[in-house]
C-alpha positions in Angstrom: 27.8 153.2 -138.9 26.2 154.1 -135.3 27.8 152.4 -133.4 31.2 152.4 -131.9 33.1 149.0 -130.1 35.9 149.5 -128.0 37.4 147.4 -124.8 37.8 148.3 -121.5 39.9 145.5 -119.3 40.6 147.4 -116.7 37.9 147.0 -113.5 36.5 150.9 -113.7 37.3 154.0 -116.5 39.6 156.0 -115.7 39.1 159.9 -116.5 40.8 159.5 -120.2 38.3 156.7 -121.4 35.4 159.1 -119.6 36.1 162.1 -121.5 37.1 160.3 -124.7 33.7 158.1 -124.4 31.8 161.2 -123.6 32.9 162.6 -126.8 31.7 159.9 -128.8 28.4 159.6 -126.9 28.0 163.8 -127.7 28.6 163.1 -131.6 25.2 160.8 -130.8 26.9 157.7 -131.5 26.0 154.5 -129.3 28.7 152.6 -128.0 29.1 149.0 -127.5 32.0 148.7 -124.3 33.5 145.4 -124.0 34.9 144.7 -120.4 36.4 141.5 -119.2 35.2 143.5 -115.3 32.3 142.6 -113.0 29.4 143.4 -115.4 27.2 144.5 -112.5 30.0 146.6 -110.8 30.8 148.1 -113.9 27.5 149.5 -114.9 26.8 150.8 -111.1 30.3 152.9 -111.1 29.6 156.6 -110.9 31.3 157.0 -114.7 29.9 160.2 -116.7 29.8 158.0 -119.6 27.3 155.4 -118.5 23.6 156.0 -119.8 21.4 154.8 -122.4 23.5 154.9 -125.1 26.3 152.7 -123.7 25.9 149.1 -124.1 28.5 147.4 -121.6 28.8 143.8 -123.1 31.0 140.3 -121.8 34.6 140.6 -123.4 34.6 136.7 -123.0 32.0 136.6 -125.7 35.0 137.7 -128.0 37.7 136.3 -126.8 38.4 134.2 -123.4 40.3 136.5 -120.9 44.1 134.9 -120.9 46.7 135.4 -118.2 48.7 137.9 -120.5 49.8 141.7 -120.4 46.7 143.7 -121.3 48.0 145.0 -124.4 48.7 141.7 -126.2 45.2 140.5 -124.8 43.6 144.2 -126.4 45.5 143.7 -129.5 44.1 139.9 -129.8 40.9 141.1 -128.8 40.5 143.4 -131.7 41.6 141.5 -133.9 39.1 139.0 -133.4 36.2 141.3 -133.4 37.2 142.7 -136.5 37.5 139.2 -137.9 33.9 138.3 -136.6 32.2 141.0 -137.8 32.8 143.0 -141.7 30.7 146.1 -140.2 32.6 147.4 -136.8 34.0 150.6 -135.9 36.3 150.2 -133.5 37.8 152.7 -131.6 40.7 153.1 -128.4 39.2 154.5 -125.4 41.4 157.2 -125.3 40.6 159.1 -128.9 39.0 162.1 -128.2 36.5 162.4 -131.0 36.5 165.8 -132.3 33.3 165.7 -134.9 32.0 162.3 -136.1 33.6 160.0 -139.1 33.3 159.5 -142.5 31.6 156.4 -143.4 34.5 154.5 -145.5 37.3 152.1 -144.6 40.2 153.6 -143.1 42.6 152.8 -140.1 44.2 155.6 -138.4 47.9 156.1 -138.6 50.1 157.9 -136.4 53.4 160.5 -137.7 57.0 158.3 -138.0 60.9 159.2 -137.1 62.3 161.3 -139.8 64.9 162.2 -138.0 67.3 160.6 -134.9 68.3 157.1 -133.8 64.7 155.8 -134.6 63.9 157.3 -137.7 61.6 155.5 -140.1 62.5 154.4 -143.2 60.7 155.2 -146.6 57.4 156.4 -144.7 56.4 159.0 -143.0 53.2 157.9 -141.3 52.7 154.4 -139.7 49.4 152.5 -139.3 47.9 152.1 -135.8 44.6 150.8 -134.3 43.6 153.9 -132.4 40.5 153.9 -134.8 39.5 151.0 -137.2 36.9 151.6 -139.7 35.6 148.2 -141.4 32.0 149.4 -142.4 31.8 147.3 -145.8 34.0 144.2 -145.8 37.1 143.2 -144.1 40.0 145.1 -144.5 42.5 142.1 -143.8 42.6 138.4 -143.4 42.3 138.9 -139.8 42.0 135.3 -139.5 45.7 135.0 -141.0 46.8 137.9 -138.8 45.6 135.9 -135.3 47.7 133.2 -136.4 50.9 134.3 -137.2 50.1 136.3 -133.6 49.1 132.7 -131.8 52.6 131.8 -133.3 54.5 134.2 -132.1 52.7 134.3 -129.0 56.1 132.7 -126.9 57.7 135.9 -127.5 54.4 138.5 -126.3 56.0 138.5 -122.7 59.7 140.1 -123.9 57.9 142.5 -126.2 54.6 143.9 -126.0 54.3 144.9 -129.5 54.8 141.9 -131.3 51.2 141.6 -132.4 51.2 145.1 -133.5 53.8 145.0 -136.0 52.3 141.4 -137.7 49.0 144.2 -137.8 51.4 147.1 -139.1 53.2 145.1 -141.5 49.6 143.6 -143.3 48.3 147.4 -143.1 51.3 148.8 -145.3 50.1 146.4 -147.8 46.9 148.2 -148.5 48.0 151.7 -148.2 45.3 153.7 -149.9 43.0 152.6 -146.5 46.1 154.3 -144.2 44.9 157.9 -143.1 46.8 160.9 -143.2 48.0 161.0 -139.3 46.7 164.7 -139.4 43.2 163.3 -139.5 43.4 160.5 -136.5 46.0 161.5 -134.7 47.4 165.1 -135.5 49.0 165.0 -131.6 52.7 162.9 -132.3 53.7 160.8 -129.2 57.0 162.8 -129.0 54.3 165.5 -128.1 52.3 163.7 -125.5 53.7 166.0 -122.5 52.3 169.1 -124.1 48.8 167.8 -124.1 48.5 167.9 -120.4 51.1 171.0 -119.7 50.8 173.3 -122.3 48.2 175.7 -123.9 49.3 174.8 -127.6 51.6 172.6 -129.4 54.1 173.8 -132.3 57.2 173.1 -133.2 59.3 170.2 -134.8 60.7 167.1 -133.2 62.2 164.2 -134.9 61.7 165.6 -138.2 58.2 165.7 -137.4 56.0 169.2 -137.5 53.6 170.0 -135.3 50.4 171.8 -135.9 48.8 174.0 -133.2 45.7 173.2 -131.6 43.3 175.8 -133.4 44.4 173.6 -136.4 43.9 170.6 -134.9 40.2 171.3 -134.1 39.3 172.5 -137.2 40.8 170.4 -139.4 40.8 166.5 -137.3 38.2 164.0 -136.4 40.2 163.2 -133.4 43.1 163.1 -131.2 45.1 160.5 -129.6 45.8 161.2 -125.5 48.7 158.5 -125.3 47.0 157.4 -122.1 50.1 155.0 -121.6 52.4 157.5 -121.9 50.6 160.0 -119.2 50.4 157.1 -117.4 54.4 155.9 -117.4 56.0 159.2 -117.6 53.4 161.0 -115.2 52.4 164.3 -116.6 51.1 166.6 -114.3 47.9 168.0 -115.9 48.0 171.8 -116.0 45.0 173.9 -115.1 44.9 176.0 -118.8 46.4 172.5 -120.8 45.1 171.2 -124.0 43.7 168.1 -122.0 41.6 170.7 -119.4 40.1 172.2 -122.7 39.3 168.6 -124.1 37.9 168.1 -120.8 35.6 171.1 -121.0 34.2 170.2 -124.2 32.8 167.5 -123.2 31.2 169.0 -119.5 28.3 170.5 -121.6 25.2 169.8 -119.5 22.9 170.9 -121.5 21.2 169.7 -125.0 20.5 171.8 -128.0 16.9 171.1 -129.1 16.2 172.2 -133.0 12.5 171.9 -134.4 12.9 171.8 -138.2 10.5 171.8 -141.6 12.0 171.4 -144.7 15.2 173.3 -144.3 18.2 170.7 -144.6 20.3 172.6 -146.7 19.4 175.9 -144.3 20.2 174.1 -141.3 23.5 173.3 -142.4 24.3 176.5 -143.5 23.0 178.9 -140.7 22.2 177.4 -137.3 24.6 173.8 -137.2 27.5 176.3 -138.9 26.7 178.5 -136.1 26.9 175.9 -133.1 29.9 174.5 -134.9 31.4 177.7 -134.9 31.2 177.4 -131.0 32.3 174.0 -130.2 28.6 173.4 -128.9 27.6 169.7 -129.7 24.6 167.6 -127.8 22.7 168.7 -131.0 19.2 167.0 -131.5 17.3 167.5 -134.7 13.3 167.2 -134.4 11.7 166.5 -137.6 7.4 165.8 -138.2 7.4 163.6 -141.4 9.1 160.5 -142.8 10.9 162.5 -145.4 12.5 165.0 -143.3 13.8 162.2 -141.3 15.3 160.4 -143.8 16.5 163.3 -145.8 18.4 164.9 -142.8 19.3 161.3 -141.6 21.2 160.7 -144.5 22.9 164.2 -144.5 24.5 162.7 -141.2 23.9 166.0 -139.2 23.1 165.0 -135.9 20.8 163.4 -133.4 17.7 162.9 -135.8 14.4 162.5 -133.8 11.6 162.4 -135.5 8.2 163.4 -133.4 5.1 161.2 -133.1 2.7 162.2 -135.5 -0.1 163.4 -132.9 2.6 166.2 -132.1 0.9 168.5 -135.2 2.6 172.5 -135.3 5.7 174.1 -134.0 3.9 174.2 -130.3 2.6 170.5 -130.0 6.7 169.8 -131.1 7.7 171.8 -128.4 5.7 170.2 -126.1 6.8 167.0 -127.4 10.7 168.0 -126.5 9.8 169.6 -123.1 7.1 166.9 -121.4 8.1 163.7 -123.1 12.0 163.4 -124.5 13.8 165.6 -122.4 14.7 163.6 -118.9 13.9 165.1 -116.3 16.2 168.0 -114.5 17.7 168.5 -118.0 18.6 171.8 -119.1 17.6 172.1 -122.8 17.9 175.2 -125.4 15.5 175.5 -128.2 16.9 176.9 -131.2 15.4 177.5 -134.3 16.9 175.5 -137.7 17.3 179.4 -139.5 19.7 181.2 -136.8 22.7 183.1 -138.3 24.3 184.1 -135.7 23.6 185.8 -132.1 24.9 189.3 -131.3 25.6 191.7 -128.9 25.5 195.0 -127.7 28.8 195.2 -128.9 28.1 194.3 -132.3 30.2 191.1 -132.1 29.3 187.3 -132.2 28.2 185.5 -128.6 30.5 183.3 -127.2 27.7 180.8 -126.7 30.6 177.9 -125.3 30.6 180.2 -122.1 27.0 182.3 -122.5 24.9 179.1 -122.6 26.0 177.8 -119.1 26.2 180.9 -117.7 22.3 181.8 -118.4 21.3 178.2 -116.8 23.9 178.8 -113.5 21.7 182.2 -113.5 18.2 180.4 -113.9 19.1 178.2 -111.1 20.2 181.2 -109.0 16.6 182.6 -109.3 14.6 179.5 -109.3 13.1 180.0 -112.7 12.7 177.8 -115.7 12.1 179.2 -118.6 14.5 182.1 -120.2 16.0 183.4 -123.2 16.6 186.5 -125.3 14.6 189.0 -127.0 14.6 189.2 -131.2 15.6 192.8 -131.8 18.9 192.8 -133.6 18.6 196.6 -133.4 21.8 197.6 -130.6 20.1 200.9 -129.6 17.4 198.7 -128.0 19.8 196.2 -126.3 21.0 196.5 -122.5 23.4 194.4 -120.4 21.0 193.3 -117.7 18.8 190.6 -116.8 15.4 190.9 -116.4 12.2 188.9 -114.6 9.4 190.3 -115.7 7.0 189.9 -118.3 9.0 190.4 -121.3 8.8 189.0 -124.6 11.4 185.4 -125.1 11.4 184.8 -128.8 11.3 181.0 -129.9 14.4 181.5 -131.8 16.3 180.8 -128.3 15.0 179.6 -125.5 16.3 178.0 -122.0 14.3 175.1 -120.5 15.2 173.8 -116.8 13.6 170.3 -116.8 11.5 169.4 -113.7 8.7 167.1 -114.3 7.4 167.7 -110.1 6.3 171.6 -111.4 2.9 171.8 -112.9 3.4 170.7 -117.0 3.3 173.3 -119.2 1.9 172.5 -122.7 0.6 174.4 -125.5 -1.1 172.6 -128.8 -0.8 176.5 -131.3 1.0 176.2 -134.5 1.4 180.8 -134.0 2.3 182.6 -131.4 3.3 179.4 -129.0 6.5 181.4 -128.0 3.5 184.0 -126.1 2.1 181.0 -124.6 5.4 179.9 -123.2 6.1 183.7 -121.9 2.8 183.6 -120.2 2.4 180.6 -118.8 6.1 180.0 -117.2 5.4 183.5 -115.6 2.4 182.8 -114.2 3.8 179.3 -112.6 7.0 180.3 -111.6 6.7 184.2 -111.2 9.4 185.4 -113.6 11.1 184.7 -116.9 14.2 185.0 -117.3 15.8 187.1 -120.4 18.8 188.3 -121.1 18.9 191.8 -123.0 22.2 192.2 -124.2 22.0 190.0 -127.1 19.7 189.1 -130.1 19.7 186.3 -132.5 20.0 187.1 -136.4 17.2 185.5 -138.4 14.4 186.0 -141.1 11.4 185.8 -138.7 9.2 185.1 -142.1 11.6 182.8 -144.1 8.8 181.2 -146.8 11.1 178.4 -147.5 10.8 175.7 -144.8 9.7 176.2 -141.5 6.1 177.4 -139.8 5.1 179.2 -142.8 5.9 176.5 -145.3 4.8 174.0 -142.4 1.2 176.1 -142.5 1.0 176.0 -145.9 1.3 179.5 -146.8 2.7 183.0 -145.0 -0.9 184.2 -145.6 -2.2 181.3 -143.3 0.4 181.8 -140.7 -0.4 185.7 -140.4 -4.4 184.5 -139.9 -4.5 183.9 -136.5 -6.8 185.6 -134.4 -8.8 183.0 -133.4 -5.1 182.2 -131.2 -4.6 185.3 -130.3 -8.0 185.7 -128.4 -7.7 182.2 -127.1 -4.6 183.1 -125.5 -6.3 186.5 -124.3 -8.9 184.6 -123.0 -6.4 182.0 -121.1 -4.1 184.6 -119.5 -6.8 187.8 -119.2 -5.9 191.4 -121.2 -4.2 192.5 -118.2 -1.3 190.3 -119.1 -1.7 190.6 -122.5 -3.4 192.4 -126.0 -3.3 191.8 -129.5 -2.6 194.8 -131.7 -1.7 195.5 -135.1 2.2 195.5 -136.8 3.0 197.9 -139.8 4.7 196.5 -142.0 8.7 196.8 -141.9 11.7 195.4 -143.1 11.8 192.4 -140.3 8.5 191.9 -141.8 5.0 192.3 -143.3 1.7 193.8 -141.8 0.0 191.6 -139.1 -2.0 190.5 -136.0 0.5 190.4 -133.2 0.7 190.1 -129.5 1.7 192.3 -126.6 2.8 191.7 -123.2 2.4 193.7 -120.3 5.7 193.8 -119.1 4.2 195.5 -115.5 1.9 192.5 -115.1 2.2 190.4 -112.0 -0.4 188.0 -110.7 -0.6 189.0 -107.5 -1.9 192.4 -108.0 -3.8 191.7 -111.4 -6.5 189.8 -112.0 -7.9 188.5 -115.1 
C-alpha cells in the first residue's frame, strides 16, 4: 500500500499535520488529503507538504459535511471510508511516521490506566484510529459500526467520544489485529507535555512505563503528537524538545540519489544501513532494468525509479538524475549503492544528519555546484579544510546544486564519468568544492553488482582508454593525464586519470 488517506477539516494545516505529512511524503508514500475547505485555497496555501505527491480531494465525496463537532464528523468520516474501500490506509494527521509500515492489517492502539481513578480494566493497551491498516479486506462491519453511531448520534453533542468507544468496543473483538502501543504510539497521552518541553521521556505514570526517545526511534513506526492536547492545555514548545527534533527530521532539503546494478541485498546492508544509521531519509533508488525494479520494489526499500532505457552506463544515469528528475534548484547527493560508512580524520563515523547540510550552506556560500569528498580512507592523507580547486570528487559521494539556467552538464561514459564531472563543473563554474577531512569506505572494484558487473566483466571496465583520451581530448592535458596505477590493496593494475590540481582556465589553455 502506497498510498496514505487522512482528513483535514480544518480551512489550512497547521504545523502538526505539516511535519507529520512531511514525514509520510519523505517515507515516499503519496497521500490522498481529504478536506471539507476551499479546494482552491487549500492547494494555494504556502504548506511544506503540498507537491506532487499530495492529492487534496472533496471530503463531501465521502461523507456530506454535517453541522457537528469535528471529531464526531472525523470519526464518521473514517468510518465510511474504511467501509467504501477494503484497501485504505488511513492515517491521523498528527502521527509522525518514523520509517514506513508493514503491509498487514493492524489498527494502532494506545497504552491504558493501570493505575489511579481511571485505570483500565483487564487490558493494558486500548485500540485507537491514529493509524488504520485495511490492505486486504475489511477489518469490521463498518457498515454496522455507522449505525449503531447514526443511533446514538442524539448523544454526540454531550460526549465527543461516543462513536469512538462503539469503534473500541468492535476492535477488542478481534484482538490479534490490535498493535502493541510501543509500535504506533510508544508516546502515552499522560506524556504529551514532555513532547514539546523536554529532551527525553522516562519514567512511569499511571502504571504506565515510559521508554526514552533513542528507543522510540529505533524501535517504532510512529509517534502520536496529541495535537488536541497541545492544543487545550497549551504546551509551550521548547527550543531542544522532542517535537523540535521531530521537526528537524523532516527539514531535510536535500534528496539522496543512489544508482544501483544488481546489489539489493548489498544495498540493504551497506549504504541504506548507513543512511539509516543517520536518520537521513528522501532516499531514491535508480535502477536500469525491469528486474532490478521489481526485485528492489518488492524489498520495499525506498523511492524506486527506474531510468529510461536510452540512459545506458553509470554516466548516462547520472545525467538522467541531474538534467531530467531532479527539479530544478534541488540540492541532490549521489551516493553509491556499496558505501560502508564515511570517516574522518578522527577515525570516527560522519555525522552526515548535520555534515550533509552543512557542505550545501557552504556550496551556496561560494557559488559552486558541484562538491564532494575525496576516496582515500587513509587518515595520514586527510585534512580539515575545504578546497576549490581541481581536485579529484569520487562518485561514491557527490553534492549537486540544481539550476537548470547554468549551461547543462552531461556526460554519456560508462568509466571514469566522476573525471568528467570534476572537469567539466570546474571549467563552468571555476571551482569544485571538496571537503578533505573525510572519506567514504567502499570496495572501489566490488565484482558483484555494480559498473563492473553492469560492464560485463572487471576486465572490460579496466579497458578504457579510448575514454580516457576522449576526455583528454575534451578538457586539453593541461587539466588532465592518464597514467598508470600499480596494483594495491584498494585495487588491481590500471589505466587511470590525473588531475592537475594547479589548473585554472584562465591561465591555461588547451
Amino acid at each position: 500500500m502506497e498510498i496514505i488517506s487522512a482528513l483535514w477539516i480544518q480551512y489550512t494545516l497547521d504545523e502538526h499535520s505539516n511535519i507529520c505529512i512531511q514525514s509520510w511524503l519523505n517515507l515516499n508514500y503519496t497521500v490522498n488529503l481529504y478536506t471539507y475547505s476551499s479546494l482552491k485555497v487549500f492547494k494555494n496555501n504556502n504548506n511544506i507538504c503540498l507537491n506532487s505527491k499530495i492529492n487534496v480531494i472533496d471530503a463531501n465525496i465521502i461523507l456530506k459535511k454535517t453541522e457537528s463537532d469535528f471529531l464526531p464528523l472525523s470519526d464518521m468520516f473514517r468510518f465510511h471510508l474504511l467501509n467504501k474501500s477494503s484497501k485504505c490506509l488511513w492515517i491521523d494527521t498528527d502521527m509522525f511516521l518514523l520509517k514506513r509500515l508493514p503491509k498487514t492489517n493492524f489498527v494502532s492502539s494506545e497504552h491504558s490506566n493501570q493505575t489511579g481513578a481511571f485505570k483500565t480494566k483487564d487490558r493494558t493497551k486500548t485500540p485507537n484510529i491514529g493509524i488504520i491498516s485495511q490492505i486486504s479486506g475489511n477489518l469490521l462491519n463498518w457498515t454496522n459500526i455507522i449505525k449503531k453511531c447514526e443511533k446514538n448520534n442524539t448523544k454526540q453533542n454531550s460526549n465527543n467520544n461516543n462513536f469512538m468507544k462503539i469503534y473500541q468496543k468492535e476492535m477488542m473483538t478481534k484482538p490479534n489485529l490490535v498493535a502493541e502501543p510501543e509500535l504506533y504510539c510508544p508516546i502515552s497521552w499522560c506524556y504529551a507535555k514532555e513532547i514539546y518541553t523536554k529532551k527525553d521521556v522516562i519514567g512511569t505514570k499511571y502504571g504506565i512505563d515510559q521508554h526514552n526517545i533513542d528507543w522510540i526511534l529505533d524501535n517504532s513506526f510512529s509517534i502520536h503528537l496529541w495535537r488536541n492536547l497541545f492544543r487545550t492545555k497549551k504546551y509551550e514548545i521548547k527550543k531542544d524538545s522532542i517535537y523540535s527534533r521531530l521537526k528537524d527530521l523532516v527539514k531535510q532539503d536535500y534528496n539522496i540519489c543512489i544508482p544501483s546494478y544488481n546489489r539489493l541485498i548489498g544495498i540493504q546492508q551497506k549504504t541504506l544501513e548507513m543512511l539509516k544509521q543517520n536518520n537521513i531519509n528522501k532516499i531514491n533508488i535508480f535502477v536500469s532494468t525491469t528486474k532490478d525494479y521489481d526485485e528492489y520494489k518488492k524489498a520495499d526499500i525506498g523511492n524506486i525509479i527506474l531510468v529510461p532505457s536510452n540512459y545506458n552506463g553509470i554516466g548516462a544515469v547520472r545525467d538522467y538524475i541531474i538534467n531530467k528528475w531532479a527539479p530544478n534548484k534541488s540540492n541532490i547527493i549521489m551516493i553509491d549503492d556499496d558505501i560502508e560508512k564515511i570517516i574522518s580524520k578522527e577515525n570516527t563515523n560522519v555525522d552526515l544528519k548535520t555534515f550533509f547540510p552543512q557542505f550545501f550552506d557552504k556550496l551556496e556560500e561560494m557559488d559552486l555546484f558541484f562538491g564532494g569528498v575525496p576516496l582515500c580512507a587513509n587518515r595520514f592523507f586527510m585534512k580539515n579544510e575545504w578546497s576549490s580547486n581541481l581536485k579529484y570528487i569520487s562518485g561514491a559521494t557527490q553534492f549537486v546544486r540544481v539550476d537548470y539556467s547554468k549551461e547543462e552538464i552531461s556526460s554519456h561514459y560508462r568509466h571514469f564519468e566522476d573525471y568528467f564531472y570534476n572537469l567539466a563543473y570546474h571549467l563552468r563554474d571555476g571551482g569544485i568544492l571538496r571537503w578533505n577531512g573525510c572519506s567514504p569506505i567502499t570496495k572501489n572494484y566490488n565484482l558483484v553488482g555494480g559498473i563492473c558487473d553492469e560492464m560485463g566483466s572487471l576486465e572490460k571496465r579496466l579497458d578504457c582508454e579510448k575514454i580516457a583520451d576522449e576526455i583528454i581530448d575534451k578538457f586539453g592535458n593541461k587539466a588532465v593525464s592518464k597514467y598508470w596505477k600499480k596494483k594495491s590493496a584498494r585495487g588491481p593494475a590500471c589505466l587511470n586519470l590525473r588531475l592537475n590540481s594547479h589548473y585554472n582556465k584562465k591561465n591555461n589553455k588547451k
